[in-house]
C-alpha positions in Angstrom: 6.2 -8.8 -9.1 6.3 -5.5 -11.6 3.4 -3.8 -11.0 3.1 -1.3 -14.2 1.2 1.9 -12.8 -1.6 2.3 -15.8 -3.0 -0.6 -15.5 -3.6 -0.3 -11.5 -6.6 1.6 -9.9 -4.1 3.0 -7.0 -5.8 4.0 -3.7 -3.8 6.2 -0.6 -5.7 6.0 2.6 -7.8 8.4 3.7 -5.4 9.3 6.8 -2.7 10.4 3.9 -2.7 14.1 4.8 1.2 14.3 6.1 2.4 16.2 3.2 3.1 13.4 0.7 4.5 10.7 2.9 2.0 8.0 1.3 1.6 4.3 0.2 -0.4 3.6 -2.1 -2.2 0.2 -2.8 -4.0 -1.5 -5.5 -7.4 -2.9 -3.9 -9.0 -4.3 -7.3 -5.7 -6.6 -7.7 -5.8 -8.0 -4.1 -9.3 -9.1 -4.8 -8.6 -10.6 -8.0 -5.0 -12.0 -7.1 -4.8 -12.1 -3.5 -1.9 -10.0 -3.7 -1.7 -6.5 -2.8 0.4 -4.4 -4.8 2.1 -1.0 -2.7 4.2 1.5 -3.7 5.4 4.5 -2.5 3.4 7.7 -3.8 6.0 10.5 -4.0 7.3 8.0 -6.9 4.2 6.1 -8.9 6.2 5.1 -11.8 8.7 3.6 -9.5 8.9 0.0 -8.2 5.8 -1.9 -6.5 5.9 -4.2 -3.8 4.1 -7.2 -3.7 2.6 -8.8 -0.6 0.3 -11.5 0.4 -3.5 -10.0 1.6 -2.5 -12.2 4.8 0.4 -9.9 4.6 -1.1 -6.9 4.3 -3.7 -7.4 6.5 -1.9 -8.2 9.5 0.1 -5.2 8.9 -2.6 -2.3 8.9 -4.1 -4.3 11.7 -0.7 -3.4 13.9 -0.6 0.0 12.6 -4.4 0.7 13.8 -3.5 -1.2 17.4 -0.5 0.8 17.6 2.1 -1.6 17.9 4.2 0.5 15.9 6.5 3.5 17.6 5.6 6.7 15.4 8.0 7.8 13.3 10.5 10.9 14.5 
């Protein structure tokens, strides 16, 4: 899926202070679609991935519970 950055209301979470190391997602388009739309910040008129909420979901879930090593 293209995701075209003007027509997306782009959010970064509010723990995005690490000096522009952010993702970005589109929340109004996961609740219309059920797809949620991320790209990478340091690059908004770049490519956009497209996952499933399930997707999504699950993932910030393992990232709050840690199950990810931090990055070096």
């Amino acid at each position: 899926m293209t995701t075209e950055s003007t027509t997306q209301q782009w959010v970064k979470s509010s723990y995005s202070d690490n000096g522009g190391s952010c993702v970005e997602w589109a929340p109004h388009t996961a609740t219309l679609t059920g797809t949620v739309p991320v790209r990478d910040s340091k690059t908004p008129d770049g490519p956009a991935l497209a996952v499933t909420a399930h997707a999504f979901t699950a993932f910030v879930t393992s990232v709050k519970t840690g199950d990810f090593a931090p990055a070096v």
